[in-house]
C-alpha positions, 0 to 999 in steps of 0.5 A, a space after each residue: 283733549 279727548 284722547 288726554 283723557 282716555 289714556 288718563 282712565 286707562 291708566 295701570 295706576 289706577 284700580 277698577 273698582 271691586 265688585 261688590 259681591 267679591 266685597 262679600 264672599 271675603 267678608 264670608 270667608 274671613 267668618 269662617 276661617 274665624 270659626 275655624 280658628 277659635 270655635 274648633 279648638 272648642 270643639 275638640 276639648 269637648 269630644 275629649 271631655 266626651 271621650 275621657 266621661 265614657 271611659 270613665 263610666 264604663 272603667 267603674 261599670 256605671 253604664 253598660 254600652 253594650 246594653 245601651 248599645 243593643 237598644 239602637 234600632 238597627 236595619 232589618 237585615 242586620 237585626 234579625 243576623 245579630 238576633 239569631 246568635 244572641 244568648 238568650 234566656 229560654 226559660 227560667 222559674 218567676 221570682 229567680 234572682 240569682 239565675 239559678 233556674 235559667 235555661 238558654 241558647 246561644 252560649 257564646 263560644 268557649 275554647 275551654 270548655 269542649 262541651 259548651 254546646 250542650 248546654 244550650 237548650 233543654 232535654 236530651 241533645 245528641 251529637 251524633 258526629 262527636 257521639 256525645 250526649 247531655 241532658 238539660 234539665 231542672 233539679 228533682 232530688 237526690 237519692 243514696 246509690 243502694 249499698 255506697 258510702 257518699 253516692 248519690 244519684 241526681 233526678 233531673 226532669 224536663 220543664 215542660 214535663 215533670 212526670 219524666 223523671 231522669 236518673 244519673 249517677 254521681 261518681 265519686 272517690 267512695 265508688 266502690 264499683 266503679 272504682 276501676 273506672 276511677 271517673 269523678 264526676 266534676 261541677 261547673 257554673 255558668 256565669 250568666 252575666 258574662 253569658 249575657 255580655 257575650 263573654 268567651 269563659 262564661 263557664 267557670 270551674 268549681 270542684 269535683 263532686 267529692 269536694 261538697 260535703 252534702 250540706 254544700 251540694 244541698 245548698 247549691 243544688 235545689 228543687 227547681 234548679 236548671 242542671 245540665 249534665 254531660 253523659 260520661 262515654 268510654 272510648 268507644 263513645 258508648 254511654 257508661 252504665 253503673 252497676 243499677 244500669 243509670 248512666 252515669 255523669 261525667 260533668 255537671 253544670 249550674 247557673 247563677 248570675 255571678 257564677 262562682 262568686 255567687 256559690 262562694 257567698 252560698 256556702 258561706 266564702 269559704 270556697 276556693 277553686 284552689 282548695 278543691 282535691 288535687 287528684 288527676 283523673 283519667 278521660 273517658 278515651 282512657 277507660 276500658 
């Protein structure tokens, strides 16, 4: 009878019964195979409703990322590298909206605009290797060029310095000595919103000097104004002089916060980059 019964219990139709805790780990897993099954399918319309919003809002520039972006608190080492290369507003006269007296560094690299690099800063800046010269100044006064039709020298001084004043001539199409050098002197702007956004072509072309009648470049030039000039060089890469012993500008450059769109409002809309005088005119390399 006893051994009936053993081989009865031992029987492989009969199952041994299922510990409790495998009851459990089932049960768990069955939970989060559920989850995963329908809270997932949430989960991801959600981040496309995220994703499609920040597209939105940055297509119609209700938010500025890149701003929002700067204010994460970064680890020292990777701070302190991103703050070293930034544009950054060095100096600028209080109650300036429209950035027309900002002075900086770090302007962003700009591939057509070789002398990009003068414009950082404030005073004289020599390149010795490229024997290139710039001065980056605020605007004084204008003053007529002694016995010349429409020509005009540009009187810069330094931020910190007002009483060094600084001369530079304005060539143009009525330059009578000068005229077999035949150099016109041309004006940008820097954009300083697309500067700030780390923009490439931050400096945006304007005209030759020749194309602002003088109520124009006295609107877009005031006292107070951050200049930047690029000094004019021959081939030797020696600094031209005029016939009064100025240097002479080669390029000027203005700020303002929308760039050219802000000197288009100024002279009242209708200036258009296609409008300025089409004249070819020779590089410094080419002058004698």
């Amino acid at each position: 009878m006893n051994q009936d019964t053993d081989i009865q219990n031992s029987s492989p139709n009969q199952s041994d019964p299922i510990p409790q805790d495998d009851i459990d780990n089932k049960k768990a897993s069955g939970k989060f195979a559920y989850f995963f099954k329908y809270a997932g399918f949430e989960i991801a319309i959600l981040l496309i409703i995220i994703i499609a919003s920040i597209g939105i809002l940055n297509y119609f520039k209700l938010v500025n990322f890149k701003k929002l972006l700067d204010t994460i608190p970064l680890n020292s080492s990777t701070s302190q590298k991103n703050n070293s290369s930034e544009f950054k507003i060095i100096w600028q006269n209080p109650g300036d909206t429209s950035g027309r007296s900002v002075l900086f560094t770090n302007l962003p690299i700009d591939k057509n605009y070789e002398n990009y690099d003068f414009l950082n800063g404030k005073g004289w800046k020599v390149n010795q290797k490229e024997e290139k010269m710039a001065i980056n100044g605020v605007f004084v006064k204008f003053e007529a060029v002694p016995n010349e039709i429409n020509n005009k020298y540009i009187t810069l001084s330094l931020p910190d310095d007002k009483t060094n004043l600084i001369k530079i001539r304005l060539t143009s199409l009525n330059s009578n000595k000068l005229k077999e050098k035949s150099f016109l002197t041309k004006t940008t702007v820097t954009n300083i919103n697309k500067a700030e956004n780390g923009s490439r072509n931050a400096i945006e072309n304007l005209a030759l000097i020749d194309f602002w009648s003088d109520k124009e470049l006295n609107t877009i030039i005031k006292t107070g104004d951050a200049i930047s000039i690029i000094i004019l060089r021959d081939k030797k890469n020696e600094a031209i002089l005029d016939e009064n012993g100025s240097l002479i500008a080669e390029s000027i450059n203005l700020r303002r916060s929308e760039g050219e769109k802000a000197i288009k409002k100024e002279i009242g809309g209708k200036f258009l980059l296609s409008e300025s005088p089409k004249i070819t005119t020779p590089s410094p390399s080419s002058q004698q």
